[in-house]
Residue, then its C-alpha position, 0 to 999 in steps of 0.5 A: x234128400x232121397x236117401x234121408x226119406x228112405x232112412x225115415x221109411x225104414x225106421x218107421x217100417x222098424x218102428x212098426x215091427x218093433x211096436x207089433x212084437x211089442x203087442x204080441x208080447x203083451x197078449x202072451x203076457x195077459x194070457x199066462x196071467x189069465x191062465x195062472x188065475x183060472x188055475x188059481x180059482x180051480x185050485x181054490x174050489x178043489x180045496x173048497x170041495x175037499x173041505x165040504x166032502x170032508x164035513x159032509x162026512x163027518x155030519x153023516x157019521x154023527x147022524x149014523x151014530x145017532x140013528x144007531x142009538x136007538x133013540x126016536x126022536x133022533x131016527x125021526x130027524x134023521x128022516x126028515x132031513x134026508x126027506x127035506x134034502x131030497x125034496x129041496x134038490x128035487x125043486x132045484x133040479x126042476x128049476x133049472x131043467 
């Protein structure tokens, strides 16, 4: 009868190490897939980035192409945006700091 409770002991004592492997296979698991989607949202907003560097560049080249035509009411826009964009981030950086 003793041999059979001590066969029981280590199959539970096993059970146990098996089932503690078990949840640390899954906390490396959830990890890598933790770690694979926050790459996949950096990646996302690098290219998210590049595409908006890429657009700003072009509206400051068609804006540099108009102030450069000489024409007023074109200049005068040109400035009133640069003034807006400068007063819209100023009230955004006061905001939050």
């Amino acid at each position: 009868m003793s041999e059979s409770y001590e066969r029981e002991r280590q199959n539970n004592a096993r059970l146990d190490e098996l089932s503690a492997k078990v949840s640390a296979l899954r906390g490396v698991t959830v990890d890598i897939y933790d770690s694979s989607r926050a790459h996949e949202v950096i990646d996302s907003t690098s290219d998210t980035f590049a595409s908006m560097t890429t657009q700003i560049k072009g509206s400051a080249g068609r804006l540099g192409r108009m102030a450069a035509s000489g024409n007023k009411v074109a200049i005068l826009k040109l400035s009133g945006i640069l003034i807006a964009t400068f007063v819209v981030l100023y009230y955004i950086w006061r905001l939050f700091f």
